[in-house]
C-alpha positions as CSV (number, residue, x, y, z in Angstrom):
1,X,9.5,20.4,-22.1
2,X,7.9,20.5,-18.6
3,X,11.1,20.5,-15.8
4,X,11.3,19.7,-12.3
5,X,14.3,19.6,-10.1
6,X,14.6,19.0,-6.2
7,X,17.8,21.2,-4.5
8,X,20.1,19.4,-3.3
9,X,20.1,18.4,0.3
10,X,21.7,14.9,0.6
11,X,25.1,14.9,1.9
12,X,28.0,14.2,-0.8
13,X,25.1,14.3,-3.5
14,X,27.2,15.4,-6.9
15,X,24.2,16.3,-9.1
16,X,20.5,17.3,-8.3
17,X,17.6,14.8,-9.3
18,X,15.2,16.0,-11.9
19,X,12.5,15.1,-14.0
20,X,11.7,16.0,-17.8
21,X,8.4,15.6,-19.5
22,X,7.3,15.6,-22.5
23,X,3.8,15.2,-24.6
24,X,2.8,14.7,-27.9
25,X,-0.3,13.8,-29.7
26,X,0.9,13.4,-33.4
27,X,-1.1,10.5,-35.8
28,X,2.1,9.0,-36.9
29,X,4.7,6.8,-34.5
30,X,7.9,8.6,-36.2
31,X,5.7,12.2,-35.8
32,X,5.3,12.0,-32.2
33,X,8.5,10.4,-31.7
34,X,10.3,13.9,-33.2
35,X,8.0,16.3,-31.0
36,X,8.7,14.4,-27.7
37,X,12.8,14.3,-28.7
38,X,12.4,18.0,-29.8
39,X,10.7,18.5,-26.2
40,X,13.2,16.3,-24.3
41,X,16.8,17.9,-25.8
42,X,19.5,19.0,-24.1
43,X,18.6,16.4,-21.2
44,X,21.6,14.5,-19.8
45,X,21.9,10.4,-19.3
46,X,18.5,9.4,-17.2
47,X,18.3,6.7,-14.9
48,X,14.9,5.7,-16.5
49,X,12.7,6.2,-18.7
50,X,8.5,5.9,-18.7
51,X,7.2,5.8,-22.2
52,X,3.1,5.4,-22.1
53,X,1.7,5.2,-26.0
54,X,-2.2,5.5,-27.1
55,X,-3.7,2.3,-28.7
56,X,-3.7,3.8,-32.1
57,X,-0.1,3.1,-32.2
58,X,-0.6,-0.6,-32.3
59,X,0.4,-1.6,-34.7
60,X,3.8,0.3,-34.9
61,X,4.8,-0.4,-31.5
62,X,7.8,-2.6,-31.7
63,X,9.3,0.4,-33.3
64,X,8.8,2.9,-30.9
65,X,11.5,2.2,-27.9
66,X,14.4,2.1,-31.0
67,X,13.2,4.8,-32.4
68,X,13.0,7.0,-28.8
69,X,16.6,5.2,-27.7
70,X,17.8,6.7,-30.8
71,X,17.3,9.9,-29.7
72,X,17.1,9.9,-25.9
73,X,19.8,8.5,-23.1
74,X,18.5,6.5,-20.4
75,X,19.9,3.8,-18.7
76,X,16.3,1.9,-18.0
77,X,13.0,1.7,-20.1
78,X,9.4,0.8,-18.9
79,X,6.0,1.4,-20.4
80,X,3.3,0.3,-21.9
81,X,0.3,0.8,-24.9
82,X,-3.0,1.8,-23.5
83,X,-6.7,3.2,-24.5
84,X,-5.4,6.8,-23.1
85,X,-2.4,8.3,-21.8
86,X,-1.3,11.0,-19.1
87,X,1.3,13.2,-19.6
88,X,2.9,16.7,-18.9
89,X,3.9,18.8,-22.4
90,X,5.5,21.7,-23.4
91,X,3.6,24.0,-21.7
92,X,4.0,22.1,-18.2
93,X,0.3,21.9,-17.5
94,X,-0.7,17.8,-17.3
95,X,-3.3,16.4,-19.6
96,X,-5.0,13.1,-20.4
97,X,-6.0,11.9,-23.6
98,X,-8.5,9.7,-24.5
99,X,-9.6,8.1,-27.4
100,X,-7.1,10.2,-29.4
101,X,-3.1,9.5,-30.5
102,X,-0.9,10.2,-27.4
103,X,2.8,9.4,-26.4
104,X,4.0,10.4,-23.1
105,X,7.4,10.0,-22.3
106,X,9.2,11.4,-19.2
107,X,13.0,10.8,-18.2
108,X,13.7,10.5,-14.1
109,X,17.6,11.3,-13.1
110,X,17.3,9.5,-9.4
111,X,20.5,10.0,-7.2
112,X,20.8,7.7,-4.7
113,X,18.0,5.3,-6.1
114,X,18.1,1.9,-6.3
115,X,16.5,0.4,-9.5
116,X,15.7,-2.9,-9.9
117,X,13.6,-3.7,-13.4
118,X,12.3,-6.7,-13.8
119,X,10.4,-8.9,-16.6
120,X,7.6,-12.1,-15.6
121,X,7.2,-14.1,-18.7
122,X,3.9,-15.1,-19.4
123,X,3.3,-19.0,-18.0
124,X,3.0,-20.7,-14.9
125,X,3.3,-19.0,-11.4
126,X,5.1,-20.4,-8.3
127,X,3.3,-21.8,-5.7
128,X,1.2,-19.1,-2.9
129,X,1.3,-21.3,-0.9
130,X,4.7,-22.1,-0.9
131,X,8.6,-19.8,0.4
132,X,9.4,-16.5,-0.9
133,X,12.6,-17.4,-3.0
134,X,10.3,-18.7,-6.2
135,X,8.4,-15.6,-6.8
136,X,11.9,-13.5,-6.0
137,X,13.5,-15.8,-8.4
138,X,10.8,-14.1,-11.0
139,X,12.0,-10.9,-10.2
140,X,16.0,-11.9,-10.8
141,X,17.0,-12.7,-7.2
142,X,17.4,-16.4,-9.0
143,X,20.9,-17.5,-7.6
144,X,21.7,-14.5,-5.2
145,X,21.2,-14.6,-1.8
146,X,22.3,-10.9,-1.6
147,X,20.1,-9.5,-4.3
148,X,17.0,-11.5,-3.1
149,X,17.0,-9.8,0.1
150,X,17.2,-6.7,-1.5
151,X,14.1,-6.6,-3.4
152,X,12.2,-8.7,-1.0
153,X,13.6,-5.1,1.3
154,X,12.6,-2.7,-1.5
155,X,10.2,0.0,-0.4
156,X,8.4,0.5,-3.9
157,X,7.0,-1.6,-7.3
158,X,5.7,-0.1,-10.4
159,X,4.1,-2.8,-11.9
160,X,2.4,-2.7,-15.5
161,X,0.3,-6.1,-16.8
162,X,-0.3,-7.5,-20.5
163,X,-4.2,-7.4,-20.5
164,X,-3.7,-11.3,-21.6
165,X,-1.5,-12.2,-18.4
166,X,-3.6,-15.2,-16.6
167,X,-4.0,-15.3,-13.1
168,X,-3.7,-12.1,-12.3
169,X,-5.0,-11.9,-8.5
170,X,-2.6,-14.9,-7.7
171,X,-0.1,-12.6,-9.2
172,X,-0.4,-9.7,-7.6
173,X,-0.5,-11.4,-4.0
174,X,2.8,-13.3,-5.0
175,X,4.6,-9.8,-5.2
176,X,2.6,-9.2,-2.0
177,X,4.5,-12.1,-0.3
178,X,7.7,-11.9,-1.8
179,X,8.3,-7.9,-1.2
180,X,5.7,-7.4,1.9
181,X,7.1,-3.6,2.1
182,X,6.6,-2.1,-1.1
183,X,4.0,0.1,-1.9
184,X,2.8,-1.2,-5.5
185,X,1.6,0.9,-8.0
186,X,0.3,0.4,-11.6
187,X,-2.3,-1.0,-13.9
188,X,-3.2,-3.4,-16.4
189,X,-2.3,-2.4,-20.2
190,X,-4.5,-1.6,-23.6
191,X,-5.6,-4.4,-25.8
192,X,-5.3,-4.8,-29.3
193,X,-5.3,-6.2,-32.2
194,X,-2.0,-6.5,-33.2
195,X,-0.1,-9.7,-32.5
196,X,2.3,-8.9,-30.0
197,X,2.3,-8.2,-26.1
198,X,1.1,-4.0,-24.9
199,X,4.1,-3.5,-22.4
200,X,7.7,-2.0,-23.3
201,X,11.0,-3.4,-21.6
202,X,14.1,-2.1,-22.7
203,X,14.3,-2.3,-26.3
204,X,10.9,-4.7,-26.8
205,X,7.3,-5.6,-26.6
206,X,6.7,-8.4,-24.0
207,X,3.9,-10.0,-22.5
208,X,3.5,-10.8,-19.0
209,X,4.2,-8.5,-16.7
210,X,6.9,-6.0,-15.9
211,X,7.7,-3.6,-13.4
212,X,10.5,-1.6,-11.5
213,X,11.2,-1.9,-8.0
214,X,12.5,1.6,-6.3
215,X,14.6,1.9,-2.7
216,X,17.3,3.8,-2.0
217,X,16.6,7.2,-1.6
218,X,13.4,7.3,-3.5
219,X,10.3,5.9,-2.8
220,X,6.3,5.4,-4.4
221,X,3.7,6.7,-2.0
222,X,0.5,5.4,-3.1
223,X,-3.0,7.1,-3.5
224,X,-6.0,5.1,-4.1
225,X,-8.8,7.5,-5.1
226,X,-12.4,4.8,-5.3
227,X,-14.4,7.8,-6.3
228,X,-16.7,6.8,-3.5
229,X,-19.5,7.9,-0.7
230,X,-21.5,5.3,1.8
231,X,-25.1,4.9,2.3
232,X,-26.7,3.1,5.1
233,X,-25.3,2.0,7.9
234,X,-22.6,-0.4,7.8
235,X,-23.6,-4.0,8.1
236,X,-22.1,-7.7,8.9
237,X,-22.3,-10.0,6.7
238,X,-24.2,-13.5,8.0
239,X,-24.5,-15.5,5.4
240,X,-22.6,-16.0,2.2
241,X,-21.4,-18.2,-0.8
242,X,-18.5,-17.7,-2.4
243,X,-18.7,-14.1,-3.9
244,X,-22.7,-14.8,-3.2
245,X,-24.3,-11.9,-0.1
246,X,-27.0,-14.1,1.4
247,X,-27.8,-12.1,4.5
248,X,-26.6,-9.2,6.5
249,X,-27.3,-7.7,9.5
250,X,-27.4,-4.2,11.4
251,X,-25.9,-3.0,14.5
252,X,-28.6,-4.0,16.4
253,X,-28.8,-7.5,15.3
254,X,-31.6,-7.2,13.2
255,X,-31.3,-9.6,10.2
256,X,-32.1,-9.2,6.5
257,X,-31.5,-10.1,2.9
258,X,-28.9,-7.6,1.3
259,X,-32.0,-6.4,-1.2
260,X,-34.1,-5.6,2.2
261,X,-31.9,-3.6,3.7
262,X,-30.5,-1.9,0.2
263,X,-34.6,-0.9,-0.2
264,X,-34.6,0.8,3.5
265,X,-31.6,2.8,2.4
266,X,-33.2,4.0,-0.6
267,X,-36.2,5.5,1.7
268,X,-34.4,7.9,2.9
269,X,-31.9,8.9,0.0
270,X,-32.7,12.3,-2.1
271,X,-34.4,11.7,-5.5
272,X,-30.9,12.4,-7.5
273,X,-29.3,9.6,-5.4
274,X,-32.3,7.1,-5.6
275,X,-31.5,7.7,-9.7
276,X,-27.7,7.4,-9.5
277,X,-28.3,4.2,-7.7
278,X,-29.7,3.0,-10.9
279,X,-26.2,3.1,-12.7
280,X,-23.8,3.7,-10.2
281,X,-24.0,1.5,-6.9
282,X,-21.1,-0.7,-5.2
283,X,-20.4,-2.4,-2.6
284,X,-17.8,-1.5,-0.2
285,X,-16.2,-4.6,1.8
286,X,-14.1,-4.1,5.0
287,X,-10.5,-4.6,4.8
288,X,-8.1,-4.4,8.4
289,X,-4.7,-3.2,8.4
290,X,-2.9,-6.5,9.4
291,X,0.3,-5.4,9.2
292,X,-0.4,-2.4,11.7
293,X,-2.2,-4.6,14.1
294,X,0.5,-6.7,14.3
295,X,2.8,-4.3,15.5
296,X,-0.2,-3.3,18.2
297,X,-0.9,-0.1,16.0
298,X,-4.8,1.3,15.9
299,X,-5.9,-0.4,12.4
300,X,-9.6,1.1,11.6
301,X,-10.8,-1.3,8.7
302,X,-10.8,0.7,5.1
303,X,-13.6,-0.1,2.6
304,X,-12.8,-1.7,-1.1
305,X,-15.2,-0.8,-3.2
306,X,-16.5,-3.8,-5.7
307,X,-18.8,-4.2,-7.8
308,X,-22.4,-5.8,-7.7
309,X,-23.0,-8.2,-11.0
310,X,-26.4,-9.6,-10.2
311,X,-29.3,-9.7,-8.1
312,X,-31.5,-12.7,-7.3
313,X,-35.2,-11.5,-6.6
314,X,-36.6,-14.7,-5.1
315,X,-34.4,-15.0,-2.0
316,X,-33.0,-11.2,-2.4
317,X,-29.0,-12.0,-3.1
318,X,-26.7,-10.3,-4.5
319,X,-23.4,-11.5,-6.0
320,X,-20.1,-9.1,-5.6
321,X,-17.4,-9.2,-7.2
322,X,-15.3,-10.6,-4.5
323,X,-15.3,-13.5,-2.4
324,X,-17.7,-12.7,0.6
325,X,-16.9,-14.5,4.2
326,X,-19.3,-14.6,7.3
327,X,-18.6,-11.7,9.6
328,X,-16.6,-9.2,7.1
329,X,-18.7,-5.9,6.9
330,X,-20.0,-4.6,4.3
331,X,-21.8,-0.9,3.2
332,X,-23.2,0.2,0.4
333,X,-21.8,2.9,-2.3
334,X,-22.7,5.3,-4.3
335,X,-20.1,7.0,-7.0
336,X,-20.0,10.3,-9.0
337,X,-17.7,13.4,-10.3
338,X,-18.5,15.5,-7.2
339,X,-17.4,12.5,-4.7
340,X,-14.8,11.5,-6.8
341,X,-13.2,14.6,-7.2
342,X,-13.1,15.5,-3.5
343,X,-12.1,12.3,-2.3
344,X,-9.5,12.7,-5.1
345,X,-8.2,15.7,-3.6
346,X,-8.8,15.3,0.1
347,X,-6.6,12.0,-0.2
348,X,-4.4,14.4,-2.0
349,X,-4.0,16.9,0.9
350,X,-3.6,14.3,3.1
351,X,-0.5,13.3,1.3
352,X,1.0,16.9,0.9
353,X,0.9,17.2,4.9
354,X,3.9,14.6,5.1
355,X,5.8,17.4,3.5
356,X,7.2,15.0,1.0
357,X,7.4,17.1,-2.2
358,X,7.3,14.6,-4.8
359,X,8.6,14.8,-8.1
360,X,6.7,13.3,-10.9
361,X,3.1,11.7,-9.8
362,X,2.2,8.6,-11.7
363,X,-1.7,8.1,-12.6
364,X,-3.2,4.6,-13.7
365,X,-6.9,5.7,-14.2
366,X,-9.9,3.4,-14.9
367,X,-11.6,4.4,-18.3
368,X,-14.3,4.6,-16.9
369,X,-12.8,8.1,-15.0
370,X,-12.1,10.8,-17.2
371,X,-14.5,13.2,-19.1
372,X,-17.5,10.1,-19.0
373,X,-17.2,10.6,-14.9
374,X,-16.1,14.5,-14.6
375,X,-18.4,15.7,-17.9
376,X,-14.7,17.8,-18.7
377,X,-11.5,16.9,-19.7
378,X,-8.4,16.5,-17.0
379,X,-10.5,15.9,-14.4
380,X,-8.2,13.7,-12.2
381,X,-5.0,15.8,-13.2
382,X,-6.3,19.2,-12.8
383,X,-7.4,17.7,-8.7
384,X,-3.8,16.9,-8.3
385,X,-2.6,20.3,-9.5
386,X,-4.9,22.2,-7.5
387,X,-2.5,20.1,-4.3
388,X,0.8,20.2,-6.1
389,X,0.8,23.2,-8.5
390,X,3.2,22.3,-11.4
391,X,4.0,18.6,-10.5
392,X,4.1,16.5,-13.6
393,X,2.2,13.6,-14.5
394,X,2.2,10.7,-16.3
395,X,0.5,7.6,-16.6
396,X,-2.1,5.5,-18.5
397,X,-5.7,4.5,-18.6
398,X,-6.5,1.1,-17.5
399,X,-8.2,-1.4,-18.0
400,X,-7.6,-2.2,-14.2
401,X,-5.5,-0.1,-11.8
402,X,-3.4,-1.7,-9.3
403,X,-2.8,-0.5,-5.6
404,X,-3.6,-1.1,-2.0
405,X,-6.0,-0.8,0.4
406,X,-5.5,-1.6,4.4
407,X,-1.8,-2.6,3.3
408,X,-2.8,-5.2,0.8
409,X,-2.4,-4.9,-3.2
410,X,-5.4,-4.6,-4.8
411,X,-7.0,-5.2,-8.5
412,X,-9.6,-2.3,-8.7
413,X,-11.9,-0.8,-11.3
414,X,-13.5,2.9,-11.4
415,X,-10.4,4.3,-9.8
416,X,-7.5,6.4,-9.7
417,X,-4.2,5.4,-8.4
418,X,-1.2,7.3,-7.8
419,X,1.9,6.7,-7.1
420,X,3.9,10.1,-6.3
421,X,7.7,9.9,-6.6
422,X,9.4,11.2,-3.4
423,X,12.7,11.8,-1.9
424,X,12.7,8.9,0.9
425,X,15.2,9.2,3.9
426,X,17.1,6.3,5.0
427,X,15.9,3.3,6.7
428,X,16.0,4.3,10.6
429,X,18.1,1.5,11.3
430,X,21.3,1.1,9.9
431,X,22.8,-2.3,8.5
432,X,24.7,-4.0,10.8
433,X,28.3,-2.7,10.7
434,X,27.4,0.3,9.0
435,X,26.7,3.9,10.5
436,X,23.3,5.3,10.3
437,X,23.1,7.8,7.5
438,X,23.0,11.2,8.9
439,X,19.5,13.5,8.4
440,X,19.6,17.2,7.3
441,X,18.5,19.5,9.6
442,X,14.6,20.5,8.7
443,X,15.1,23.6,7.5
444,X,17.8,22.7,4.5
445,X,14.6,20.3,3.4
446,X,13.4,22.0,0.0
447,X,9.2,22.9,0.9
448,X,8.8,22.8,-2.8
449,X,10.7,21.5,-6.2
450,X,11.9,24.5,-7.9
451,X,11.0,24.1,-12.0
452,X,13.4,24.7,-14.8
């Protein structure tokens, strides 16, 4: 059983937060149920539990969350079925399997954390362009006035989609709208054959989508690893249809059709990268930090990376897999394991200079990552502990990954995104009537979990 427990530096706190681990890559349901309960004994009542299961458990997946509630205590459970899973074993060190039987299971004792779990049924969705108060009403804030400012308050979402939930853009900027600050995290779930839903909710298999808001004193700080570099300049886009480039142009005005200016780049690219462009070329589209330019903060634009489905040779279009608007710019991509795995890790480093230890990191990882991007196994894990030595992991491979870029929730594919569980201080200004909580001196802060 992988263990890792933060000291204890909250005031009044009467038990320290932990998290337990456990891995197990046995053919049978009921086989790897025993060797993650024999991992995960002793462990006192969690506050929830994350249970991610390979595909070839299909077809025994109703049984799975009776048969782990059976054995383990926890007072909330969320997963889901998937073509691969991440997890943290016996032996502490994080892994992820592909293509091969996997359950990862990992128990989370929170203090101080508010938990708010939450089903959407598969149907209709409420209006975007309408209030708030329907989409909270899909969370459970149906009725309470209390409750619904809560979680449209709440810091962080996991969130975990059916592969057959509909609409799943509109969706995702619903959850945007209804809880603007948290940080959402998550993926879309395995498909399958068998005929019920790929996500697990308490004691079931649903459809739809599910998910977990977290506040309190624990938050989800995201990472979005694209995987990544530019080439060329970056241009503006001045003509477009619908998800359709037309024409771009440079910084010195200079017009062109986005296969023109694509065929300058290539001049001066090495011979490797003229060849990776072959398989491996995106388009990165500008994306501002609103939310920071509202509140008169510097908001450089970040690049989401799409991809390009089609090229028209007579008028030298492409089409993108996003909708394309006159004057958004634009810059071409290239991706591989090198770039992937330093961004990965830079990102990383960036993260670990907060001096937010975090607990447990949660990966959502396209399939198309792993060993067909790295060429070895535990590529995106063993980036994460070369930052975080011993931090456990879990997560899922996805057929989508969910997180945001420039402060706005994205869809992507060919990426990795974290969300790493943190201790989160309390909000710097106090309810009205009640006294700001009081902030430990610096030094009692722990600089790193200590494991068990």
């Amino acid at each position: 059983m992988a263990g890792f427990s933060l000291p204890i530096w909250w005031p009044g706190r009467q038990a320290a937060p932990w998290c337990r681990t456990a891995l197990a890559t046995d053919a049978s349901l009921q086989g790897a149920v025993e060797a993650v309960a024999l991992q995960l004994r002793g462990c006192g009542p969690a506050d929830l539990a994350l249970v991610f299961a390979s595909a070839s458990y299909a077809s025994d997946l109703p049984r799975l969350l009776p048969l782990l509630r059976q054995k383990l205590n926890a007072k909330h459970w969320l997963g889901c079925l998937s073509s691969g899973v991440v997890g943290t074993g016996a032996d502490g060190v994080p892994h992820e399997l592909e293509q091969e039987p996997g359950l990862s299971v990992t128990l989370l004792h929170l203090p101080g954390a508010r938990l708010h779990p939450f089903v959407i049924e598969p149907g209709p969705l409420p209006d975007l362009d309408g209030p708030a108060q329907p989409w909270l009403d899909q969370l459970g804030g149906a009725g309470n006035g209390e409750l619904s400012a809560q979680l449209a308050a709440s810091r962080s979402m996991l969130l975990l989609l059916d592969p057959t939930c509909s609409a799943i853009s509109d969706l995702i900027s619903g959850l945007d709208f209804a809880c603007p600050q948290a940080h959402k995290v998550g993926g879309i779930a395995g498909q399958h054959s068998a005929p019920h839903g790929s996500l697990l909710f308490d004691q079931q298999v649903v459809g739809g989508a599910i998910g977990c808001l977290i506040d309190g004193d624990w938050a989800l700080e995201p990472v979005v690893a694209q995987g990544c570099r530019p080439i060329g300049p970056v241009l503006e886009v001045e003509q477009a249809q619908r998800n359709v480039l037309l024409e771009v142009s440079e910084g010195n005005g200079r017009r062109n059709t986005p296969v023109a200016a694509l065929q300058e780049i290539l001049s001066g690219l090495s011979a490797a990268d003229r060849d990776l462009v072959k398989t491996s070329l995106f388009l990165g589209v500008a994306r501002r930090n609103f939310s920071l330019a509202a509140m008169g903060e510097e908001a450089p634009s970040a690049f989401l990376v799409r991809n390009l489905i089609g090229v028209d040779p007579r008028n030298g279009a492409v089409a993108v897999a996003e909708r394309m608007r006159v004057g958004q710019q634009v810059q071409f991509q290239l991706r591989d394991g090198d770039t992937s795995r330093q961004e990965l890790r830079e990102l990383l480093q960036c993260q670990a200079s907060s001096n937010k230890q975090p607990l447990l990191g949660l990966l959502f990882a396209c399939l198309g990552r792993g060993q067909g991007l790295y060429g070895v196994p535990d590529g995106d894990v063993n980036s994460c502990a070369a930052v975080y030595p011993g931090l456990p992991v879990a997560g899922a491979f996805c057929n989508g990954e969910i997180g945001p870029v420039a402060g706005t929730t994205h869809l992507h594919g060919y990426t990795a995104c974290w969300g790493l569980l943190v201790p989160s201080p309390p909000r710097l200004k106090a309810q009205e009537g009640e006294p700001a909580a009081e902030q430990p001196p610096d030094q009692d802060r722990p600089d790193r979990p200590s494991s068990n």
